[in-house]
N, C-alpha and C positions, 0 to 999 in steps of 0.2 A: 621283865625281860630287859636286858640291856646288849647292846649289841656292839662291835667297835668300827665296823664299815658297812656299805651296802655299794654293791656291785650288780652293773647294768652289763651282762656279758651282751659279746652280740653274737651267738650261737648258745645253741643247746648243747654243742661240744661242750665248747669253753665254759659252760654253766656247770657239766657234769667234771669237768675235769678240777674245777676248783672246790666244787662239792666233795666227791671223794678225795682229796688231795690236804685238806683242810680237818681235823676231828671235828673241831665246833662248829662247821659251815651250814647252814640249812637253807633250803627254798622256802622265799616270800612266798605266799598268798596273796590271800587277801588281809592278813596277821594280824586277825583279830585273838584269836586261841591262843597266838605265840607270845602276844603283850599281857596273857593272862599267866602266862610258865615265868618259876622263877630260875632260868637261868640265864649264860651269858653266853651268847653266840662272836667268834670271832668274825664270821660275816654273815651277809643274809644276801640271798643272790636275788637281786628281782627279775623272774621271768615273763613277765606280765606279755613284755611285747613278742615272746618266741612264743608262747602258747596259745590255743584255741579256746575264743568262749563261744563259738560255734555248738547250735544245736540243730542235729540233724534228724530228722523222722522218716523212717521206714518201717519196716518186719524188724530191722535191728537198730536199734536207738543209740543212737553216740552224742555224745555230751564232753565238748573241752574242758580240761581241767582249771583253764580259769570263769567259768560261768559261776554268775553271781548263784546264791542261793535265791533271790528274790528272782531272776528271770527265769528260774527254773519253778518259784510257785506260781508266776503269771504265764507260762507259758502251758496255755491246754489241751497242746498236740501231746503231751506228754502223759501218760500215766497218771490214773485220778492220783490216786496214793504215793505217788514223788511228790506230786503239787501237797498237796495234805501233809507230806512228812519233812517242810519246811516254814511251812503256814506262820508256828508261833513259835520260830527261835528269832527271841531277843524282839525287835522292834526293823521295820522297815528297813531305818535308816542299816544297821546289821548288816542286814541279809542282802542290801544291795553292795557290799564291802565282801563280807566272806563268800568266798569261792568253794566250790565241790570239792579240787581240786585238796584246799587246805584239810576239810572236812574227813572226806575218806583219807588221806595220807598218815593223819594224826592218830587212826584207830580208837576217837575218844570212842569209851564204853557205851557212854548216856548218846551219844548223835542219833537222834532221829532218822535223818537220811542214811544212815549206814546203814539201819536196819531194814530199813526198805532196800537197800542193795542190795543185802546180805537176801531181802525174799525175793528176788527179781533174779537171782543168780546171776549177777552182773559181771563181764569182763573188764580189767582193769587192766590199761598199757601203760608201760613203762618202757624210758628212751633206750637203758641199758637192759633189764630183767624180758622185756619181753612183756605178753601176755600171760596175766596171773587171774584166777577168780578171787574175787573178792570175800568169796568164802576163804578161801584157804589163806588170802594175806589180812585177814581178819582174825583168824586164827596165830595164824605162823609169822607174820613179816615178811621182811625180805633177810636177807644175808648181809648187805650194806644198803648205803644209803641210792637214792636213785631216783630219778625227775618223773612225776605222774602225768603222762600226755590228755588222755584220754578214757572214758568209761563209758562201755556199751552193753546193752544188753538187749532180749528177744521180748519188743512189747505185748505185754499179756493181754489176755481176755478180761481180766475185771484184776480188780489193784485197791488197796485201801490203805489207809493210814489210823492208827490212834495213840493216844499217848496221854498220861497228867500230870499234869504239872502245880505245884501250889500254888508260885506264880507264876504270872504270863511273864515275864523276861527269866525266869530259873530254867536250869536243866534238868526235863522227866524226869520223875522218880521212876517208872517205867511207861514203855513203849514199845508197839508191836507191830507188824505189818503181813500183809494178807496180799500175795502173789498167787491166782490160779487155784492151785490145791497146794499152795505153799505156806506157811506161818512161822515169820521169825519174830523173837521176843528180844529188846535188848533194854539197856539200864537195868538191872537185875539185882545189884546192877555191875554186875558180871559183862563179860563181850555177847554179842547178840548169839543166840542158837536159833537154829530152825528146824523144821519139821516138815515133812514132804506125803503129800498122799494125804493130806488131814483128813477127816471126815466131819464137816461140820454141824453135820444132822446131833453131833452128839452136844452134851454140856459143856461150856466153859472146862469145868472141874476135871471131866472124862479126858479130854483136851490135851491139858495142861498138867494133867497130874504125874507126867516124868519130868517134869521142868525145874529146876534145880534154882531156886531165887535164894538172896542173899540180903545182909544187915550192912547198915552204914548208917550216920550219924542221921541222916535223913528218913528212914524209916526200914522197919525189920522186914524180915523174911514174909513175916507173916502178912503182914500190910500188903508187903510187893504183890503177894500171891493174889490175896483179894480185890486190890484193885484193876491186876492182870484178869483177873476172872470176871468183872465189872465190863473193862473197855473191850475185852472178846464177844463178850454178849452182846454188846453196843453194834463191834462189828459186824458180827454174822446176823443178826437184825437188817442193817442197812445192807446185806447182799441178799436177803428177801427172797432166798432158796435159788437165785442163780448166780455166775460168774457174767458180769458185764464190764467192760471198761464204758 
């Protein structure tokens, strides 16, 4: 990544207006994932001090969009399976840099945490777009670009996390997550999909058998599917025929 300024607006206006105003302009993070892209941003706006890393617990969960990844696994008001579905990206030092915030906004495929969004059915704010679910800007985008406030969602009854990895600092070859009666699959590695109403009384195989996995340098379809069918059995084992958080 190379960048040719960084700009400390002092408003969320002024951040949005040089964002859209700019083609190459993007929102810092925490920019760990943007030092990993090869391109060339004409600026990178830091909004670190207008954003919230505020986590707040109730019936509906809100999380700022600059919370670290690491305060969101150490924090265990939250959801077994958000703590679980940051656990082992990269190393400590990481997860205390990268933000949620960067996370969901980049849409990577392989993120962990996405796909536990994506099963949480999680609300995503944004300053201009408004309220989006995260299913559908997981899917679709946005139309332009636009600053990510916040993300909330309705804390479930039992929540889990699983994923493999070859190694502990690489990104899942696949990963999965388990909201209520919910099951989303992502690194496929494809964008996450879900499935609602699961029934888990049945097999991995029975499961997952409409689930569309895919080939990449890292391993084939085939692979995806059986290790998909490995970490499911794993899961539904450790929910021990109920839904607990």
């Amino acid at each position: 990544m190379k960048a040719d300024r960084i700009v400390k607006p002092s408003s969320l206006e002024q951040a949005y207006e040089i964002l859209i105003s700019e083609k190459s302009a993007t929102i810092l993070g925490g920019g760990l994932f943007l030092r990993l892209q090869k391109k060339h941003f004409t600026t990178l706006i830091d909004c670190s001090h207008l954003l919230s890393s505020e986590i707040l617990i109730g019936d509906v969960i809100s999380i700022g969009s600059m919370t670290s990844l690491r305060d969101i696994e150490t924090n265990l008001s939250l959801p077994k399976g958000l703590n679980q579905s940051v656990k082992q990206i990269s190393g400590v030092g990481v997860r205390n840099l990268a933000t949620i915030g960067g996370s969901v906004y980049g849409r990577y495929p392989f993120s962990d945490i996405n796909t536990m969004l994506v099963a949480l059915d999680a609300t995503l704010t944004f300053f201009n777009s408004g309220k989006i679910s995260m299913r559908k800007y997981n899917e679709e985008g946005l139309k332009e670009k636009d600053i990510l406030l916040e993300i909330s969602f309705r804390a479930p009854q039992f929540s889990a996390s699983a994923f493999y990895k070859k190694v502990y600092t690489d990104f899942s070859l696949i990963n999965l997550s388990v909201s209520n009666n919910t099951l989303a699959i992502g690194a496929r590695p494809m964008r996450p999909i879900y499935l609602e109403h699961v029934d888990f009384s049945k097999s991995p195989k029975e499961i997952l058998s409409e689930v569309e996995f895919g080939s990449d340098f890292k391993g084939s379809k085939e692979y995806r599917r059986a290790l998909c069918e490995a970490r499911l059995e794993d899961l539904i084992y450790t929910m021990g025929g109920h839904h607990e958080n």
